[in-house]
C-alpha positions as CSV (number, residue, x, y, z in Angstrom):
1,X,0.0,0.0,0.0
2,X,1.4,3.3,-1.1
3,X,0.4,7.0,1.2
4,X,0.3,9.9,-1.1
5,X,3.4,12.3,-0.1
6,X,1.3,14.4,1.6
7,X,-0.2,12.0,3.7
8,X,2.6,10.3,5.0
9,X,3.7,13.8,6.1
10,X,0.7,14.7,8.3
11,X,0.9,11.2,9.5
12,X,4.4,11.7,10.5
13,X,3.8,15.3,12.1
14,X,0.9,14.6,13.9
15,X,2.2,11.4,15.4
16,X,5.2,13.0,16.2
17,X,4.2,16.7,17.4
18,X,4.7,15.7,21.2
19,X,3.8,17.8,24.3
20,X,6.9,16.9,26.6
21,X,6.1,16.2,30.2
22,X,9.1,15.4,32.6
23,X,8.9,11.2,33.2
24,X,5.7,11.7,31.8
25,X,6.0,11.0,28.3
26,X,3.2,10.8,26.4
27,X,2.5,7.8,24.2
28,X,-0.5,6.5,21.6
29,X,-2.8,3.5,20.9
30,X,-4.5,2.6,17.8
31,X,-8.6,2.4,18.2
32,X,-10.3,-0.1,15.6
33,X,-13.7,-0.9,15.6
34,X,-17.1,-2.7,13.6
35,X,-15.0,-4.8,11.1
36,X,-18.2,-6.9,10.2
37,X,-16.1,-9.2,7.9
38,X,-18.3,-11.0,5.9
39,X,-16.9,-13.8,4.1
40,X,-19.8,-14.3,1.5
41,X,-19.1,-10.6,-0.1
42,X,-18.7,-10.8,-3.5
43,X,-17.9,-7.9,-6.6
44,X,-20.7,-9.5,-8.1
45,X,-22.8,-9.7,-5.3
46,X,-26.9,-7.9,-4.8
47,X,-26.8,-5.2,-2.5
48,X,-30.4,-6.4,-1.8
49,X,-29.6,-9.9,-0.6
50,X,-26.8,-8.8,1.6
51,X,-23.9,-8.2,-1.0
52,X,-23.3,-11.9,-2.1
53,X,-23.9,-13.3,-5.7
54,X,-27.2,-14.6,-6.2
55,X,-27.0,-15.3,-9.9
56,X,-25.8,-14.3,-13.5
57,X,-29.1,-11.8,-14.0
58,X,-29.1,-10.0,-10.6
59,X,-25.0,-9.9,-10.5
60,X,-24.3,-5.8,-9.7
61,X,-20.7,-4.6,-10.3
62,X,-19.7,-3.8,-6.9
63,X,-16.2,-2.7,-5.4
64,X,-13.1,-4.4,-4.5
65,X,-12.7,-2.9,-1.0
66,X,-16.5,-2.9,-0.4
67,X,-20.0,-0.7,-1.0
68,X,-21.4,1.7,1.0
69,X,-24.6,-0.7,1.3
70,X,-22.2,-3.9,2.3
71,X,-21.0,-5.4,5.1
72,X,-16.9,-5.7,4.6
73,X,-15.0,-8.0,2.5
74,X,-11.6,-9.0,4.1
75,X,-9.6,-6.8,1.2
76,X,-10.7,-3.7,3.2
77,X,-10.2,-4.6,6.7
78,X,-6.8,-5.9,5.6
79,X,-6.7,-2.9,4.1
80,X,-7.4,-1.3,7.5
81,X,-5.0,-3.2,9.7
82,X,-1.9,-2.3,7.0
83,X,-2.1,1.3,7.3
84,X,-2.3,1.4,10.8
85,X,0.7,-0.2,10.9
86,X,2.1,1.8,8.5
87,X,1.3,5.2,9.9
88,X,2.0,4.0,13.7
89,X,4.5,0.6,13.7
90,X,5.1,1.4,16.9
91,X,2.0,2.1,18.5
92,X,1.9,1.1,22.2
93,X,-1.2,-1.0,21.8
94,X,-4.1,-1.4,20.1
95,X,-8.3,-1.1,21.6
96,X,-10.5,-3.7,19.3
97,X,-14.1,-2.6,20.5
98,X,-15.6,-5.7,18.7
99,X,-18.4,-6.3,16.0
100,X,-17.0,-8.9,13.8
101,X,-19.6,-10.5,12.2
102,X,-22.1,-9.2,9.6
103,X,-25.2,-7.8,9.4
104,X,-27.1,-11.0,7.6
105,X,-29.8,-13.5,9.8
106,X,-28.3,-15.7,12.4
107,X,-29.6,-18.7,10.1
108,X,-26.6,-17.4,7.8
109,X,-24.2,-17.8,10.4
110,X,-24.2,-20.3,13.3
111,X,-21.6,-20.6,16.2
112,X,-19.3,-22.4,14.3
113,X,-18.8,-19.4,11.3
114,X,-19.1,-17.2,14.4
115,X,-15.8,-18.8,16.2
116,X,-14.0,-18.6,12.8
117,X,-14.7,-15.0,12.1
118,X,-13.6,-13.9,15.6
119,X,-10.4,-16.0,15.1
120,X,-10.0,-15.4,11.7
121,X,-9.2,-11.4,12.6
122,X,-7.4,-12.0,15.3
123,X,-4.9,-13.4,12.9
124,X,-5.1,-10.6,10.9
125,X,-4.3,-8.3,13.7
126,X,-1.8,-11.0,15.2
127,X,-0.2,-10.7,11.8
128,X,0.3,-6.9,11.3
129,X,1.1,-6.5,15.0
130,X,3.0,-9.5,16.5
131,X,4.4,-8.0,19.4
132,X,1.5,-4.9,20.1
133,X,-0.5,-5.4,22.9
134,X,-4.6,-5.4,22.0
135,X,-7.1,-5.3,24.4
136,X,-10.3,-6.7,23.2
137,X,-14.2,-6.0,23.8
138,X,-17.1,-8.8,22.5
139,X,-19.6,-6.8,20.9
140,X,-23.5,-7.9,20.3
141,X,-22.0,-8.9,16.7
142,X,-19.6,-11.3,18.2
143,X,-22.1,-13.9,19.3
144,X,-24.9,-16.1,17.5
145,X,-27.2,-15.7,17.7
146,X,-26.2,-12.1,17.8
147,X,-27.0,-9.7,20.8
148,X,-28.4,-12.6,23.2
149,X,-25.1,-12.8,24.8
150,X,-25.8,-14.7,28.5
151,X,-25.0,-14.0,31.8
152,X,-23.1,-17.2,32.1
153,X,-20.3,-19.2,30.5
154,X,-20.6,-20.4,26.8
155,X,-18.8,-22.8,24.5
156,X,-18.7,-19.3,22.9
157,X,-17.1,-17.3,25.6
158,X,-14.7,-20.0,25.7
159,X,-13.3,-20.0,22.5
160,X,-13.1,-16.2,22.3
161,X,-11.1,-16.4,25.7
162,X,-8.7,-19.3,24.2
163,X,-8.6,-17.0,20.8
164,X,-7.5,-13.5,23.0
165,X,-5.4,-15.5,26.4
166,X,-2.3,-14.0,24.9
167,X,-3.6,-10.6,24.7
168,X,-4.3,-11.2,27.9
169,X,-0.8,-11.4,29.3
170,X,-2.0,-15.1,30.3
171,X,-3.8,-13.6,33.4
172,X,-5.5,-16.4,34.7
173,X,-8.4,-14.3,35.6
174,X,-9.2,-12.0,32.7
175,X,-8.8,-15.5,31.0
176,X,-11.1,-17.1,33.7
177,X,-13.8,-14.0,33.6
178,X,-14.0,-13.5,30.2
179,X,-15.3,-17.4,30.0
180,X,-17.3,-16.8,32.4
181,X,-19.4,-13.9,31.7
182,X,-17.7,-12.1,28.1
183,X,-16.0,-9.2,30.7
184,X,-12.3,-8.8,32.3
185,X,-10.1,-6.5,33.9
186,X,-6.3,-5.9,34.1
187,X,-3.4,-3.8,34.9
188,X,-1.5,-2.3,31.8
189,X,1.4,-2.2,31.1
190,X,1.5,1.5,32.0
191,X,-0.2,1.5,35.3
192,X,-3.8,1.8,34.2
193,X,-6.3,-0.4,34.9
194,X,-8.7,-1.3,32.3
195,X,-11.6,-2.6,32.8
196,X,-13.8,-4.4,30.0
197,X,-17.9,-4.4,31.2
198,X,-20.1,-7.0,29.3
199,X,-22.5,-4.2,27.7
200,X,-24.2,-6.6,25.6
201,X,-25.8,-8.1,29.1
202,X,-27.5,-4.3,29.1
203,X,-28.8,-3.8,25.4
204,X,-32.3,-3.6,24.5
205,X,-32.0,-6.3,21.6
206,X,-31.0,-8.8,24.3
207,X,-33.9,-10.8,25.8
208,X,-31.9,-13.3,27.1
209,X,-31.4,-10.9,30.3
210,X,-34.3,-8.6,30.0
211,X,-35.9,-8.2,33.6
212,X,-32.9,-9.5,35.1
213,X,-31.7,-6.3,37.6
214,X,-28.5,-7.4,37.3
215,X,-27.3,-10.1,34.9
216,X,-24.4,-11.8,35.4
217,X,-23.8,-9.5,38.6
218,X,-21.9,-7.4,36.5
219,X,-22.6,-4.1,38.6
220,X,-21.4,-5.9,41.4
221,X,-18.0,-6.8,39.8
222,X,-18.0,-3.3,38.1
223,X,-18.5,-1.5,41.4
224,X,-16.1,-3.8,43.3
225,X,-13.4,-2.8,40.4
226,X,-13.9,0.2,40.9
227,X,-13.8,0.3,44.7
228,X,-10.5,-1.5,44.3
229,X,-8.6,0.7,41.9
230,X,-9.6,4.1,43.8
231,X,-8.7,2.2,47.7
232,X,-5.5,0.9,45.4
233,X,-4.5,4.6,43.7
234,X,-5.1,3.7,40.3
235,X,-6.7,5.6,37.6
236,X,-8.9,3.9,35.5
237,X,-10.3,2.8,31.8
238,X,-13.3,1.6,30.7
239,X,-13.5,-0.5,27.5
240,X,-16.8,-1.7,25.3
241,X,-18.4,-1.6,22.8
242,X,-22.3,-0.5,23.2
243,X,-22.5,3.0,25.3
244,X,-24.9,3.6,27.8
245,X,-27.0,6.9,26.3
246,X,-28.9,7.0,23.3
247,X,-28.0,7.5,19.2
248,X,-27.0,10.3,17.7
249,X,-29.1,9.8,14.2
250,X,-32.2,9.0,15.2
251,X,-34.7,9.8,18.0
252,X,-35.1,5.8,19.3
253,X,-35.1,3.9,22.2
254,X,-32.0,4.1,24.3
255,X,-28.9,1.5,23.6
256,X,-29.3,-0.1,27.3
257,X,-32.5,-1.4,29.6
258,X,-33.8,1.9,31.7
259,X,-32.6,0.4,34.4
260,X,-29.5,-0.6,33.4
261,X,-28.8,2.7,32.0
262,X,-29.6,4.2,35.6
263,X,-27.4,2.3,37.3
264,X,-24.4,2.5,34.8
265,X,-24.4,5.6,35.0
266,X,-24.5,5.7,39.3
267,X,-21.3,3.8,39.2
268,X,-19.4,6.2,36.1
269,X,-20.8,9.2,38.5
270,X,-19.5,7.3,41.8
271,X,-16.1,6.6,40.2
272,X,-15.7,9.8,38.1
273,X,-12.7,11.1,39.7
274,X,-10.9,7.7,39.0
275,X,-12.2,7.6,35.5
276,X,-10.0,9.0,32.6
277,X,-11.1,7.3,29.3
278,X,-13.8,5.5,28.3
279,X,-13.8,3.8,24.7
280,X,-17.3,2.8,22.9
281,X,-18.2,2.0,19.5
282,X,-21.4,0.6,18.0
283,X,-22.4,3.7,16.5
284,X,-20.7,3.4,13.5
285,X,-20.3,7.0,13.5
286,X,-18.2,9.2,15.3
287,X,-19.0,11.0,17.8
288,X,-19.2,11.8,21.9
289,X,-20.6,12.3,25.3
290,X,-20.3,14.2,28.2
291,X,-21.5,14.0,31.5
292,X,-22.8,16.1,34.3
293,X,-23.3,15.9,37.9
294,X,-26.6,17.7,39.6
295,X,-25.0,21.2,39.4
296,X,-24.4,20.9,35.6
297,X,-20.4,20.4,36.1
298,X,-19.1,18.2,33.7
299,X,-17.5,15.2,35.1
300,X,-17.0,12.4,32.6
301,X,-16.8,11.8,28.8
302,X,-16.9,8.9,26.8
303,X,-15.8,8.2,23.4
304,X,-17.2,6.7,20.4
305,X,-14.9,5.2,17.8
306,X,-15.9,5.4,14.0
307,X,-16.3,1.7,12.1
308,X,-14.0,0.4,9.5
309,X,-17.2,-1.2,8.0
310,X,-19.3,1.5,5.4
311,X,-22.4,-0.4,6.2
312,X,-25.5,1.8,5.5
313,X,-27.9,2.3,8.4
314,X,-31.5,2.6,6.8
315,X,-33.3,3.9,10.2
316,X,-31.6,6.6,10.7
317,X,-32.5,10.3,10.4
318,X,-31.1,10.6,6.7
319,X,-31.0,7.4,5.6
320,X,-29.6,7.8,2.2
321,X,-26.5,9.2,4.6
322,X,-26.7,6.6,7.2
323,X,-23.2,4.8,5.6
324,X,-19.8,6.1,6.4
325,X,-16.2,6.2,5.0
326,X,-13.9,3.5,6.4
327,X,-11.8,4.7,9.6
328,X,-9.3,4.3,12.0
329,X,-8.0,6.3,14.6
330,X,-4.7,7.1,16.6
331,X,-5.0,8.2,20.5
332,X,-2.2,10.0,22.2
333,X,-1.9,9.9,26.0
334,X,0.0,10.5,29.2
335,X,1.7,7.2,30.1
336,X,1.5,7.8,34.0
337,X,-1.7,9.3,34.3
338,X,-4.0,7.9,31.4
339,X,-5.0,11.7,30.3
340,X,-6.4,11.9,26.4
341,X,-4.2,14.4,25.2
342,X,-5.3,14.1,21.1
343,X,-7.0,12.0,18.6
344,X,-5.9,11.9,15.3
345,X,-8.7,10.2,12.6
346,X,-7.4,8.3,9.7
347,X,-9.7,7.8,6.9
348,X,-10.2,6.0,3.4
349,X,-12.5,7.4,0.8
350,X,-14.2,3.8,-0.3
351,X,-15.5,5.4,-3.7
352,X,-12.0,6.2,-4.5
353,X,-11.0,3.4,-3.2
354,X,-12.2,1.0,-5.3
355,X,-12.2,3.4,-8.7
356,X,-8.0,3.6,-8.6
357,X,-7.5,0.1,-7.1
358,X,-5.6,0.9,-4.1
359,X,-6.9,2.5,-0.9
360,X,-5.4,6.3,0.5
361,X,-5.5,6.3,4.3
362,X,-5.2,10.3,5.1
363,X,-5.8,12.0,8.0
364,X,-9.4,13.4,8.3
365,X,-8.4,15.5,11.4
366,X,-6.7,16.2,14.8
367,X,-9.0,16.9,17.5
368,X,-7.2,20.0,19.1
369,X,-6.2,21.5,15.9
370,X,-9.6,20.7,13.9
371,X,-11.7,21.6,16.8
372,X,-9.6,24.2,18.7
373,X,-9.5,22.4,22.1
374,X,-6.4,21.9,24.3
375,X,-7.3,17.9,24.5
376,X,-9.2,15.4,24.3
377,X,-10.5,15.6,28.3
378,X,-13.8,15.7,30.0
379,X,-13.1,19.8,30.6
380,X,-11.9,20.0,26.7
381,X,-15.1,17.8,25.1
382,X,-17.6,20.2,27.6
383,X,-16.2,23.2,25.9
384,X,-16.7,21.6,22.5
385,X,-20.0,20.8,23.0
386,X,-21.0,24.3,24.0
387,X,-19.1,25.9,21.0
388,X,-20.8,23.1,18.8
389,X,-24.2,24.8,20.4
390,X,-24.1,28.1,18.0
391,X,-25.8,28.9,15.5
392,X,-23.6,28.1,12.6
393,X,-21.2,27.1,14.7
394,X,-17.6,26.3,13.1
395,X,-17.2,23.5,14.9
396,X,-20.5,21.6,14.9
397,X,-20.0,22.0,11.1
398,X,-16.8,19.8,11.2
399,X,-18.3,17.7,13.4
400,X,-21.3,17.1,11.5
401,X,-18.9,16.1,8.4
402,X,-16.8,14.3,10.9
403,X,-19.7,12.1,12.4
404,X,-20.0,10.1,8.8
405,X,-16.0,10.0,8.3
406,X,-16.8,12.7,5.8
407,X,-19.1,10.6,3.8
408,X,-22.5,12.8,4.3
409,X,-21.8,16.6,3.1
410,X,-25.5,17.5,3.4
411,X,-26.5,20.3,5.9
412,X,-27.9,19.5,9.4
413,X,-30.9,20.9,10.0
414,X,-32.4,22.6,13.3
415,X,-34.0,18.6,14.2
416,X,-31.1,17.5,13.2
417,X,-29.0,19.4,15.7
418,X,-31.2,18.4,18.2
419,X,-30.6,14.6,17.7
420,X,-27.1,15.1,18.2
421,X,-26.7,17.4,21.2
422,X,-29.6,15.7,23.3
423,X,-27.4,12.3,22.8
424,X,-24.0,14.1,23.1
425,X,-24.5,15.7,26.6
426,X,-27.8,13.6,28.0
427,X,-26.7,10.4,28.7
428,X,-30.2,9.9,31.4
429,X,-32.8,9.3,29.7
430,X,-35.2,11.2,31.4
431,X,-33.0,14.2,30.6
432,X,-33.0,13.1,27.2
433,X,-36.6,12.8,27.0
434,X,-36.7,16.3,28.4
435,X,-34.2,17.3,25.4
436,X,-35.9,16.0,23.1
437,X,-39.5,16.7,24.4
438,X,-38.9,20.1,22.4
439,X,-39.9,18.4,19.4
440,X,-43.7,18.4,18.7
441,X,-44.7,15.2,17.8
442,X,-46.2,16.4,14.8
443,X,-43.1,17.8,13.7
444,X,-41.5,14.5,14.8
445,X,-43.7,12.3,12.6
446,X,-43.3,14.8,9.6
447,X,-39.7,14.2,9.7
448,X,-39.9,10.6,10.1
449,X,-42.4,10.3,7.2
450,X,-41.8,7.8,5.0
451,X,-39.6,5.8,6.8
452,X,-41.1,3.9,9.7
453,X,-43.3,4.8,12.8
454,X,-41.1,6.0,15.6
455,X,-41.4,2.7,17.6
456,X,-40.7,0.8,14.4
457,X,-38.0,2.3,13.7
458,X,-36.4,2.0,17.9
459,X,-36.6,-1.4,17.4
460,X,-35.4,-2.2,13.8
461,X,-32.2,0.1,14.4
462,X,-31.6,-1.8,17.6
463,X,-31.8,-4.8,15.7
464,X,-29.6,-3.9,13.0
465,X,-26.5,-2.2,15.0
């Protein structure tokens, strides 16, 4: 894979532009997430069954590295794993916030396909990145059928646990934990402790553990982590893939159980000061939150990596924008402490991509230079969100183009503001009811006209993600 000149460059300047801090040094970690290999993609396949061939008469002409209506083939997340390699060999580790699977019926896949896929791209990361540390998430794509992930051990569980034991340093508990309920926690090599929650135990597409108050007693273990990192001095991380909060595109049902949501966000709230990085995906999109204690101070952030997949989302508030532009992403830190000090976004343009036969990965922005903050940080994401609340605000405007990995160039309208500032700094959801309770409900239906009713659509998105 060849970088145009001028890539490389930025590459090169924004990985190496360092703010030097005495025994401090700051250092970086690659962010990857929603591969959704699916092995059945084919250049000849119908976007309408799913992207694989059906026959000679219904054969479209579709890309090499994938379609904005597909699921991805493995040329493009090979694709993927090569430039970050290529941009960052020596990246301190790697975050893999799950989703490997595609978006077709569980009939087309089975446990067996499941526990290939999984292993399948661990061997492509192993590959690129023998001796770089990853730290792994499961994601409501990484089990069949997908989302009912249990509260219990699994012949599933136990093969992703045997796939991931070496990223695991061999620590016979994260081993033993993540067979045991899909979560784990560890010390890195830095001092942090991460800790990986089971999310897909909380999401509304999951009726294995609806009504349960707690499944798998993950609160428990959560808030006994936590309890133990602060009595022990350690600052913390917090790794998955589904958020707690709602989506950005669409007015819907919230990602997690009310309850679950509630009491998630008790323990971030209890635990704030020990928190400094939270890493989500599942959206697809890029994008954040912040949160706020009674008084309206900020307190917490969390952040939500982009996919590598271009799948479109149909139930979305534009849904003939709801794909995205392939991306990966590049976090610089503080080694000692764990503070976010910078993202910088890589991207591929997937039309382009496929038309010259070779894909580009160039950076789509730095977050303090692109968005005029002094990091990445709770205090730093607060005052973006309130610059990103002007009218025609500079920065909502990036962030808008951002949020699709500069696929969708279309305006955002006044709704479509809403959508995205009730999700970015509500992440109750009675407070984003009252956010969004703005809205007349004629005016919501009018929007969501022609699409689906607004219950329909909660639940098919839910479904699909």
């Amino acid at each position: 894979m060849n970088l145009p000149v001028q890539a490389t460059v930025l590459a090169l300047l924004c990985i190496g532009v360092a703010v030097i801090i005495p025994s401090k040094a700051d250092v970086s970690n690659d962010d990857i997430a929603d591969f959704h290999y699916d092995n059945k993609y084919s250049t000849e396949g119908v976007p309408s069954y799913y992207c694989h061939y059906w026959n000679e008469t219904s054969a479209h002409q579709l890309g090499y590295f994938g379609d904005y209506e597909c699921d991805s083939p493995m040329s493009l997340i090979e694709a993927a794993v090569k430039a970050m390699k290529q941009l960052k060999p020596d990246v301190d580790f790697i975050v893999w916030t799950g989703d490997d699977a595609p978006h077709i019926p569980d009939e087309m896949v089975g446990e067996e396909l499941m526990t290939e896929i999984i292993q399948n791209l661990t061997k492509v990361l192993k590959y690129e990145f023998p001796d770089t540390q990853v730290y792994p998430a499961i994601a409501n794509h990484d089990y069949d059928p997908s989302n009912q992930l249990p509260p219990y051990n699994s012949p599933q569980y136990d093969a992703i646990a045997e796939a991931w034991s070496s990223w695991l340093m061999d620590d016979a508990d994260a081993v033993e934990s993540l067979k045991e309920a899909g979560r784990y926690t560890l010390k890195m090599a830095n001092g942090i402790r991460l800790i990986v929650p089971n999310n897909n135990l909380y999401y509304t597409s999951n009726k294995v553990t609806e009504g349960m108050a707690d499944p798998a007693q993950q609160f428990v273990w959560l808030e006994q982590t936590l309890e133990t990192a602060k009595n022990d001095g350690e600052k913390v991380w917090i790794l998955a893939h589904i958020p707690p909060g709602h989506p950005e595109r669409s007015h819907s049902m919230p990602w997690f159980y009310p309850e679950h949501n509630a009491k998630y966000i008790e323990l971030i709230e209890k635990y704030h000061d020990i928190i400094v990085g939270q890493f989500y995906a599942h959206h697809h999109s890029d994008t954040f939150k912040v949160m706020y204690d009674k008084n309206g101070e900020p307190i917490n952030s969390m952040l939500m990596a982009p996919a590598v997949v271009p799948w479109r989302n149909q139930y979305v508030i534009k849904p003939e924008f709801g794909a995205n532009n392939p991306g990966v992403r590049l976090i610089k830190f503080e080694r000692s402490t764990g503070k976010l000090l910078d993202i910088i976004q890589y991207m591929t343009n997937l039309a382009e991509a496929n038309q010259q036969g070779f894909t580009e990965w160039v950076v789509e922005y730095t977050a303090t230079e692109d968005y005029g903050i002094d990091d990445v940080t709770t205090d730093s994401l607060h005052k973006l969100a309130e610059l990103m609340k002007a009218d025609d605000s500079e920065q909502f405007y990036k962030y808008n183009l951002y949020n699709s990995v500069s696929y969708d160039t279309s305006p955002c309208d006044e709704y479509c503001k809403k959508l995205h500032m009730c999700a970015i700094a509500n992440v109750k959801i009675e407070e984003y009811d009252a956010c969004m309770g703005e809205i007349s409900s004629a005016q919501n239906h009018s929007i969501h006209a022609g699409l689906l009713s607004a219950s329909l659509l909660a639940l098919v998105s839910f479904i699909m993600y």
